[in-house]
Backbone bond lengths (Angstrom), bond angles and torsions (degrees), N, CA, C in turn:
res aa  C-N    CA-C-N  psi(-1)  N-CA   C-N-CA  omega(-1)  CA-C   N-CA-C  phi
1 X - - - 1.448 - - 1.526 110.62 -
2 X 1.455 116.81 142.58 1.588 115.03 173.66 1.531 109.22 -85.79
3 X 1.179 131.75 -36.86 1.373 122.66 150.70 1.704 131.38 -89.90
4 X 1.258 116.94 146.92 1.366 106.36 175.49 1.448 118.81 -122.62
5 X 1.284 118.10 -172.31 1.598 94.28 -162.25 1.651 112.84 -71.05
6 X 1.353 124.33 -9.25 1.425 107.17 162.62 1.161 137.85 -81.75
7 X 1.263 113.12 1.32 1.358 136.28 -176.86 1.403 136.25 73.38
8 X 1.474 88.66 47.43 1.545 113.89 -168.81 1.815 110.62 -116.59
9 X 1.731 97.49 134.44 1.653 101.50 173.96 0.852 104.83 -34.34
10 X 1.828 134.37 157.90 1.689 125.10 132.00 1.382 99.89 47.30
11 X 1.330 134.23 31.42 1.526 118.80 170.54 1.814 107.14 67.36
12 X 1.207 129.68 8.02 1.275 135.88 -162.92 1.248 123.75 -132.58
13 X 1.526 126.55 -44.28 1.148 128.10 -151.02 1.684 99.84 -130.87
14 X 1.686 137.03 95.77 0.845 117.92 164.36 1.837 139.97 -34.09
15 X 1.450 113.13 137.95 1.646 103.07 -170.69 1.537 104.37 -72.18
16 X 1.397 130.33 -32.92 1.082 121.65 170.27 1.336 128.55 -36.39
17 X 1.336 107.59 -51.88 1.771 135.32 160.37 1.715 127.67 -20.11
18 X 1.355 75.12 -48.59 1.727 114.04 -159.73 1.907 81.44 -79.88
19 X 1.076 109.52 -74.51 1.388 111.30 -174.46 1.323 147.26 -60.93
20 X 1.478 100.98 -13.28 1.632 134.14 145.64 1.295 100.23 -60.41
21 X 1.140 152.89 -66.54 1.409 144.34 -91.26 1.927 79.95 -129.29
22 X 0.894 123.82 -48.05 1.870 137.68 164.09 1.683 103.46 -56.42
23 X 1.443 112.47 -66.39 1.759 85.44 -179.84 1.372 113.20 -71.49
24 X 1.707 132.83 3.04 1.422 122.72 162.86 1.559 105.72 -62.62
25 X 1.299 115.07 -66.25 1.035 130.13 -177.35 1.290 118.21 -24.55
26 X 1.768 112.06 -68.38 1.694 117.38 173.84 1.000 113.86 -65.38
27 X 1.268 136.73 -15.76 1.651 130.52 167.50 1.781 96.32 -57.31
28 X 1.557 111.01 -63.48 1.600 102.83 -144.08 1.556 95.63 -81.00
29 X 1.105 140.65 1.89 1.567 145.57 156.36 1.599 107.30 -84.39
30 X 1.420 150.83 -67.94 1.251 124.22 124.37 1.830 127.69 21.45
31 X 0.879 99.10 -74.47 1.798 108.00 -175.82 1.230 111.51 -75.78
32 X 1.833 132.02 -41.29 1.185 140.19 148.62 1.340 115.16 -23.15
33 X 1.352 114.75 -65.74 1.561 132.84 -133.12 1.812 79.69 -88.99
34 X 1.101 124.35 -49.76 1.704 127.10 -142.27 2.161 88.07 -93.00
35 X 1.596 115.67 -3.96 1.333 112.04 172.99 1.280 114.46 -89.54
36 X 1.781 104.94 -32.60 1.886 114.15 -162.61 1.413 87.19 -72.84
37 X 1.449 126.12 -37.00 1.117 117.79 -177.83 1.824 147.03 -93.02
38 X 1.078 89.77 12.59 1.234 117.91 -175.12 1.600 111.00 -97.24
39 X 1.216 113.07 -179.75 1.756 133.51 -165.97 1.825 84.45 -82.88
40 X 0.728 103.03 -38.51 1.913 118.67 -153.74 1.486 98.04 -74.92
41 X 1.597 137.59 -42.46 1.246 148.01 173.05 1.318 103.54 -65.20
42 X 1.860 116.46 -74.63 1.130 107.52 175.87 1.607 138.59 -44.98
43 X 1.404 120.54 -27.48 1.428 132.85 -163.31 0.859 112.86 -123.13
44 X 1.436 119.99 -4.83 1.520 128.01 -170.96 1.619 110.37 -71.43
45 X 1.126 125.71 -130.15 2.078 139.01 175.95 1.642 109.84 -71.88
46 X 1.636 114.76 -7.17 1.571 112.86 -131.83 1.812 74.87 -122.13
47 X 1.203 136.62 -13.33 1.446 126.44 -173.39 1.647 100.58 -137.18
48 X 1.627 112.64 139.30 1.114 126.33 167.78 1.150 124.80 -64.88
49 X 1.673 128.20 107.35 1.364 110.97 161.45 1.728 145.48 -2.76
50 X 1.125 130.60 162.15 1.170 114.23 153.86 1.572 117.12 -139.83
51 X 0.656 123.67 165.04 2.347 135.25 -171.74 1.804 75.13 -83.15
52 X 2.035 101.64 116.04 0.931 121.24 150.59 1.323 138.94 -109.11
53 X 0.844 142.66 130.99 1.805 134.72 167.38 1.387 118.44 -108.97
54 X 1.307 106.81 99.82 1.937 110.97 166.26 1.473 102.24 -93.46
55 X 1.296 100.45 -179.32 1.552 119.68 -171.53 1.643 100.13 -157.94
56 X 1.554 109.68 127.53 1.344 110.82 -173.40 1.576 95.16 -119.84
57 X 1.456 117.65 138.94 1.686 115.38 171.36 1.231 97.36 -142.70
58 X 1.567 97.90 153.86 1.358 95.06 -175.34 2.244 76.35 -149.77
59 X 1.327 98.07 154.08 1.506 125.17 173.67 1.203 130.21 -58.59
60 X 1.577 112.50 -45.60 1.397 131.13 161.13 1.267 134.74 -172.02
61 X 1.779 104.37 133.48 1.300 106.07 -159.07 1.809 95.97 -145.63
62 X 1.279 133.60 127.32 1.328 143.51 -155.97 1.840 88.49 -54.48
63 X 1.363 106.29 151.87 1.790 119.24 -172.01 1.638 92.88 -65.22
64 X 0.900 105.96 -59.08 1.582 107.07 179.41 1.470 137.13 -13.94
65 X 1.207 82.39 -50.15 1.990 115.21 157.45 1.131 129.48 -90.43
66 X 1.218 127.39 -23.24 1.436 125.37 138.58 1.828 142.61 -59.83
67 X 1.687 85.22 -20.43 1.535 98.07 171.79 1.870 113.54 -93.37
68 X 1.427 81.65 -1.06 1.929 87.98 -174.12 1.502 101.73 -76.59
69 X 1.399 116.32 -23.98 1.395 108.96 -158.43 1.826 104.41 -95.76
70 X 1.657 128.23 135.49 0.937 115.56 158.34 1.587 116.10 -127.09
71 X 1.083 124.35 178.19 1.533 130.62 -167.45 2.271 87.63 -65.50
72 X 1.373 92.74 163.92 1.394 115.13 -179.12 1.848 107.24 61.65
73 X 1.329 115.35 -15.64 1.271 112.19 175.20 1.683 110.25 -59.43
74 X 1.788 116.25 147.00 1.316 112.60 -167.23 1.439 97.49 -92.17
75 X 1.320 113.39 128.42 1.681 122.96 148.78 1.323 138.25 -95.11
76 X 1.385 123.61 135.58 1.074 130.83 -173.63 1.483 104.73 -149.60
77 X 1.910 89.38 162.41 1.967 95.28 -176.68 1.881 95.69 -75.66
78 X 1.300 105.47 133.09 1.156 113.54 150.83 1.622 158.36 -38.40
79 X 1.775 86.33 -37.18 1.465 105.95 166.54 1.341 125.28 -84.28
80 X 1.046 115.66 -43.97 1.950 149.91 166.04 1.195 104.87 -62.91
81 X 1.064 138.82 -46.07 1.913 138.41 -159.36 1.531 93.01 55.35
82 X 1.081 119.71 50.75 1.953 123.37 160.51 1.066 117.01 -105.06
83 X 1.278 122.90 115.22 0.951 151.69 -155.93 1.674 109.33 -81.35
84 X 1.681 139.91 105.42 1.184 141.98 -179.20 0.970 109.02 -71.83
85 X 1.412 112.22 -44.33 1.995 104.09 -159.66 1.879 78.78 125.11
86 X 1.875 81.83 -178.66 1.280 113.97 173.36 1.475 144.55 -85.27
87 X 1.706 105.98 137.33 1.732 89.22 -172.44 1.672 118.89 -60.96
88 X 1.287 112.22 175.93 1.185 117.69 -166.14 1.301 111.50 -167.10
89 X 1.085 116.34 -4.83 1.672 120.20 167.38 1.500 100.39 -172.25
90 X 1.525 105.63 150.98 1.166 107.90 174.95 1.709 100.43 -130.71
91 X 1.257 151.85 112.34 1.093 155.72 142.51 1.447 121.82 -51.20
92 X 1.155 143.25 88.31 1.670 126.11 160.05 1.569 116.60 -94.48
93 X 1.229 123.89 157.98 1.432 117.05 -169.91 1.755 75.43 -164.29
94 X 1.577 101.48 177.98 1.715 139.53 176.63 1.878 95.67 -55.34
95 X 1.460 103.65 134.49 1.346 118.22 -179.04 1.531 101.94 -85.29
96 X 1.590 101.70 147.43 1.573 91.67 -154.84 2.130 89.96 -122.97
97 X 1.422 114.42 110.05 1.243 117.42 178.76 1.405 101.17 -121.22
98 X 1.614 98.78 146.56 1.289 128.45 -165.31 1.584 115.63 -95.50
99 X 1.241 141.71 136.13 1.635 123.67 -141.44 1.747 96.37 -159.58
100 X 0.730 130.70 -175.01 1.683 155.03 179.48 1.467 106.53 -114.77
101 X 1.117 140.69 116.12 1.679 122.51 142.61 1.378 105.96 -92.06
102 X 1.273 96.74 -171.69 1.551 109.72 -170.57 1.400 115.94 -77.43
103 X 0.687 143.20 11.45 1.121 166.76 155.48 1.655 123.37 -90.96
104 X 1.149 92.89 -2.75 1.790 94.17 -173.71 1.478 145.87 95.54
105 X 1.980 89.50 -35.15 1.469 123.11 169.33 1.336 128.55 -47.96
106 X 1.460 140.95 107.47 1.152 131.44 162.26 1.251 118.83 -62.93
107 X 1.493 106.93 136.92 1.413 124.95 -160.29 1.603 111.15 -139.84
108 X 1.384 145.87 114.86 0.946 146.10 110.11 1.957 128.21 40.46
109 X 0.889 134.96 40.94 1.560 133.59 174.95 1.610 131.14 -71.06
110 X 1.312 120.91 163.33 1.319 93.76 162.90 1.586 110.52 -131.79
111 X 1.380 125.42 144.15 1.940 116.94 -166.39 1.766 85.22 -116.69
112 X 1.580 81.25 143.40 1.772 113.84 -159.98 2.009 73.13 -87.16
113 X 1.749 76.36 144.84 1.763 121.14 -177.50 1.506 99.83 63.38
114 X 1.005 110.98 41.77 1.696 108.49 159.84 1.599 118.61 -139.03
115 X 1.531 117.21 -163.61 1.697 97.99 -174.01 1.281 73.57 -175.76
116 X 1.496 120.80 173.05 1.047 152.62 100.15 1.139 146.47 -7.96
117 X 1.266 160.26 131.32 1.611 133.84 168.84 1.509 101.78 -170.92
118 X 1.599 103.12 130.34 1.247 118.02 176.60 1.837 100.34 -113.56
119 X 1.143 106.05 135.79 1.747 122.36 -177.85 1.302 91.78 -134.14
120 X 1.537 95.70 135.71 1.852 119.92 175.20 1.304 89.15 -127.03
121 X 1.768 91.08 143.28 1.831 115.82 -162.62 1.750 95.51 -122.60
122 X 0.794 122.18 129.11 1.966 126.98 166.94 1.759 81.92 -116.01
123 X 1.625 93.04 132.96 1.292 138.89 162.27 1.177 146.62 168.31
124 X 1.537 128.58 163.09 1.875 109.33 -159.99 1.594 104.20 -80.49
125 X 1.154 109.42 165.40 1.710 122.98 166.30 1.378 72.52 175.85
126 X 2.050 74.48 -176.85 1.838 113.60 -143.93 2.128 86.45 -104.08
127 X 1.450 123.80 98.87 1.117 129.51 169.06 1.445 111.90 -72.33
128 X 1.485 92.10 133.37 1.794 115.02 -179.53 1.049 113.93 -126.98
129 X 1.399 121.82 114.77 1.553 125.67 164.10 1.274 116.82 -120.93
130 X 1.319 96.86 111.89 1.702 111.92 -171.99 1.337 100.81 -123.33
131 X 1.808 98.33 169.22 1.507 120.16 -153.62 1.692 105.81 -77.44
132 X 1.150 91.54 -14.37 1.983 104.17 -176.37 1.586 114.89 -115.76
133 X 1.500 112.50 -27.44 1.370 103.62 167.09 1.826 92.09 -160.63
134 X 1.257 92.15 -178.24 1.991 120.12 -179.17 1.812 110.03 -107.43
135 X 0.959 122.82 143.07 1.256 118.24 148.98 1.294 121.26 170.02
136 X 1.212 132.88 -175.94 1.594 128.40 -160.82 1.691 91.34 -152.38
137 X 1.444 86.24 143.06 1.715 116.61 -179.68 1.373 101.78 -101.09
138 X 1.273 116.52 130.99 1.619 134.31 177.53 1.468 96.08 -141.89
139 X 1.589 97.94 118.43 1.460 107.16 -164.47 1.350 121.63 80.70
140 X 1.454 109.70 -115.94 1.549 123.80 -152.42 1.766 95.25 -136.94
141 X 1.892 97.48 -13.48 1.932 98.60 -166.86 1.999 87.75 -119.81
142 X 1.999 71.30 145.73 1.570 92.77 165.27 1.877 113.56 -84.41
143 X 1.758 95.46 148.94 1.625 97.35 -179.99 1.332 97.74 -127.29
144 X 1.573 115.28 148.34 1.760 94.57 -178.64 1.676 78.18 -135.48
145 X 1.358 113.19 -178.82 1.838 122.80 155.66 0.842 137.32 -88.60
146 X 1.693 122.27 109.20 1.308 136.10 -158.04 1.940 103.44 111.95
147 X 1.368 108.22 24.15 1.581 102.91 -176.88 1.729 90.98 -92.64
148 X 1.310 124.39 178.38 0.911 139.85 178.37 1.764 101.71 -120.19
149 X 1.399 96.49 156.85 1.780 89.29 -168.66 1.163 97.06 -168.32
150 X 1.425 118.99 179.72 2.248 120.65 175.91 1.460 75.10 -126.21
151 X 1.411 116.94 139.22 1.298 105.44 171.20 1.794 86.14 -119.10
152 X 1.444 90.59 158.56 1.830 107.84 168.19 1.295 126.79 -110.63
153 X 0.883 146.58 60.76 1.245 142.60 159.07 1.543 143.34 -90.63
154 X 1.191 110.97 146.73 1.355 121.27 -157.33 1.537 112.22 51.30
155 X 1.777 112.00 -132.55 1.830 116.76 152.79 1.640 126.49 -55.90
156 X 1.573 111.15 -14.73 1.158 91.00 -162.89 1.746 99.67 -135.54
157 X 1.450 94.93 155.29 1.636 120.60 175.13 1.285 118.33 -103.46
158 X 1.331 113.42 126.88 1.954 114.41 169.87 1.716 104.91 -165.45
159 X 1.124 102.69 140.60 1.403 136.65 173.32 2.095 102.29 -52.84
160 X 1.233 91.49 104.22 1.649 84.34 176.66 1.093 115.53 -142.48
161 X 1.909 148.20 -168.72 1.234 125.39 -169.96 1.669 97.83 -130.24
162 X 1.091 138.55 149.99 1.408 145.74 173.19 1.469 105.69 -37.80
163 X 0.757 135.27 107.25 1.924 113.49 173.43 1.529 112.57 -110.06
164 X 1.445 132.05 -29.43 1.570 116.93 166.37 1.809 96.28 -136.30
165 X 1.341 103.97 158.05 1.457 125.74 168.14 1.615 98.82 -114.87
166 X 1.437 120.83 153.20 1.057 115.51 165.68 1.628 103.65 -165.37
167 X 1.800 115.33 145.78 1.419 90.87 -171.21 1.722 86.04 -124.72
168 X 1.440 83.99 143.64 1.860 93.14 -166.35 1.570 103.34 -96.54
169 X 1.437 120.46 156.79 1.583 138.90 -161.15 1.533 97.26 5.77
């Protein structure tokens, strides 16, 4: 008999035993399986960085905060504390607000003491180019183009949207 009346393997091995020792098992295959496959396996200690360049713009943000930012200043997302890398350009131009005419038409304006500003970031993350979308992992979070974000850099903070990814040599 494989059990006997005490309810032991082979007279040896409690079944309880047996059945502990199996849900250990599927746990740590479980935890394996859900790492190889994950953001965290791929991007984690086990894959080399790569030389990134994003670009964050946003429409309008008071000059003040546009003059806060200069090249080599460090940027990062605000919410995340993830770290981009370094500035590397700072663009400001005419703040671009969106309006009604009389007519109904949305139209294009620009409101005095504000600007524009596009900032390009060089730094490593884990680059993805896939058949359905693009994007790069900094940290532990995905960024794609067209995300929305607070970015931090240098003195100053503002709400802006991803506008290019690019992965250099």
């Amino acid at each position: 008999m494989i059990l006997d009346g005490k309810g032991k393997l082979f007279g040896k091995i409690s079944i309880v035993d047996v059945l502990i020792v199996l849900v250990v098992l599927g746990a740590i295959a479980g935890v394996g399986y859900k790492l190889t496959r994950s953001q965290i396996g791929v991007g984690g200690a086990f894959t080399k960085p790569d030389k990134i360049e994003i670009s964050f713009y946003s429409d309008e943000v008071p000059e003040f905060v546009a003059k806060a930012i200069s090249n080599g200043d460090l940027a990062k997302d605000f919410d995340r504390n993830v770290v981009y890398g370094k500035v590397t350009k700072v663009e400001v131009g005419n703040s671009v607000s969106w309006a009604s005419n009389e007519k109904g038409q949305l139209v294009p304006s620009t409101k005095k003491g504000y600007s524009s500003i596009k900032v390009t970031v060089e730094g490593e993350g884990i680059y993805r180019d896939g058949k359905s979308s693009s994007g790069v992992v900094f940290g532990s979070a995905d960024y794609y183009t067209g995300r929305t974000t607070i970015l931090l850099a240098g003195n100053a903070t503002f709400q802006c949207r991803i506008y290019d990814i690019k992965k250099k040599g």
